[in-house]
C-alpha positions as a printed Julia matrix, in Angstrom:
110×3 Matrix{Float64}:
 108.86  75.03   73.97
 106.15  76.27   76.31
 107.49  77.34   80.04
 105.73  78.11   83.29
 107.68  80.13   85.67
 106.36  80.46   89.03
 106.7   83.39   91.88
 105.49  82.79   95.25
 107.96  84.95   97.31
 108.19  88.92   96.87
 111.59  88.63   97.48
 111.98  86.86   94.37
 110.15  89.14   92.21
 113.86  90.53   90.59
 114.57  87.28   89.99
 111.48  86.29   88.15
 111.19  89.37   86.23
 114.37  88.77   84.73
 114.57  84.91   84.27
 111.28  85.72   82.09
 112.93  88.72   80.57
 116.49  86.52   79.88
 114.46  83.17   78.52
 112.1   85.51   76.0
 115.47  87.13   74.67
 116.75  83.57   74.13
 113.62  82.19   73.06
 113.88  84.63   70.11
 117.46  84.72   69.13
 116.95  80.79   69.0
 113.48  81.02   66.8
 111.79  78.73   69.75
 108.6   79.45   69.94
 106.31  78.15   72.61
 103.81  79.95   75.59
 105.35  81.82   78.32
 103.39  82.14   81.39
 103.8   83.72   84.85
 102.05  82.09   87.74
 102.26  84.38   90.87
 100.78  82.69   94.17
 101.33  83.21   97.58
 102.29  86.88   99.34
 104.03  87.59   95.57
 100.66  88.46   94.78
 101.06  91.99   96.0
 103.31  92.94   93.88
 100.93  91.77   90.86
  98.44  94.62   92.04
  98.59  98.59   90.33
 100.09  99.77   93.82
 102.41  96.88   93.99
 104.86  98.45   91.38
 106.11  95.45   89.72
 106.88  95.96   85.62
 104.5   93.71   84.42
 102.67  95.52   81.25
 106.42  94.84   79.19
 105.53  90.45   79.64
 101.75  91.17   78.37
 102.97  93.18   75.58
 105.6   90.34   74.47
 102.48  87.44   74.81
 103.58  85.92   78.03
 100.55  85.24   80.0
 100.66  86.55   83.78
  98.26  84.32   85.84
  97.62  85.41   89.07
  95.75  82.78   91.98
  92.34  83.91   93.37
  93.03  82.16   96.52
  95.76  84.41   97.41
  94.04  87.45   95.65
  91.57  86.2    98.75
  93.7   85.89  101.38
  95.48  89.14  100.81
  91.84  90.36  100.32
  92.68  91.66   96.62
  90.03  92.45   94.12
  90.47  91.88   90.62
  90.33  95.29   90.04
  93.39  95.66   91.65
  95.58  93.92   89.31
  97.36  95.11   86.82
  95.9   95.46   83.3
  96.2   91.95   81.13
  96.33  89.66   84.18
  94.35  86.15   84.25
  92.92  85.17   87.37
  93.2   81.25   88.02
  91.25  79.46   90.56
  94.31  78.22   92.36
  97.62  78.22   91.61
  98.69  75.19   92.45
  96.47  73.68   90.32
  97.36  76.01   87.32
 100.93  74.31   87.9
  99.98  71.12   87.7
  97.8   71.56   84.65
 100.9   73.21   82.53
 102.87  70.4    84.08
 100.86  68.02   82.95
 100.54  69.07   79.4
 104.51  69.06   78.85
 105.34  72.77   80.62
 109.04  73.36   81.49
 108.47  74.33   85.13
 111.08  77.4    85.94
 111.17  78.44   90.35
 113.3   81.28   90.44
C-alpha cells in the first residue's frame, strides 16, 4: 500500500513524525509493503531545514521519501542547502499531492 502523509503546520510536526513512525511499524509487522512519503508544505517547511531540529534522517534511513515544496522553500527564502540531508525538492506541493493521489496514494493529514 503506498501512503502520502502531508505536514503543512509546525504545530503538527509531533503528530506527523509519529503517524509516519506508528504506520511504518505496522506496515512491517503486517508484511505491507508499499512507498511512504512525507510531503511538507507551507510554514512546516522550517522545521525540514538543519536548524529546524526536526528527526528526519530516522524516515530516510527506513526508505520513506521526505519531499519538501520549493514554493515554500521560496517564500520562507530557504535554499536547498538548508535542508536536511536525503530531502527531495518538489516543484509544488500541492501538485505532488495530487500526483500520489492520482496514482492510488492513501492520503494521511495529521
Amino acid at each position: 500500500m503506498n501512503v502520502i502523509f502531508h505536514l503543512d503546520e509546525p504545530s503538527k510536526w509531533p503528530i506527523a513524525l509519529g503517524n509516519v513512525t506508528n504506520y511504518l511499524a505496522a506496515a512491517a509487522a503486517q508484511g505491507s509493503v508499499g512507498q511512504v512519503e512525507l510531503l511538507i508544505n507551507g510554514p512546516a517547511v522550517l522545521g525540514a531545514t538543519k536548524a529546524g531540529g526536526q528527526p528526519l534522517a530516522p524516515l530516510v534511513a527506513a526508505g520513506v521519501t521526505v519531499a519538501v515544496c520549493a514554493n515554500a522553500m521560496k517564500s520562507h527564502t530557504i535554499t536547498a542547502a538548508a535542508l536536511q540531508p536525503g530531502l527531495t525538492v518538489v516543484a509544488a506541493g500541492v501538485f505532488e499531492l495530487a500526483l500520489r493521489q492520482h496514482a492510488g496514494y492513501a492520503y494521511i493529514k495529521p
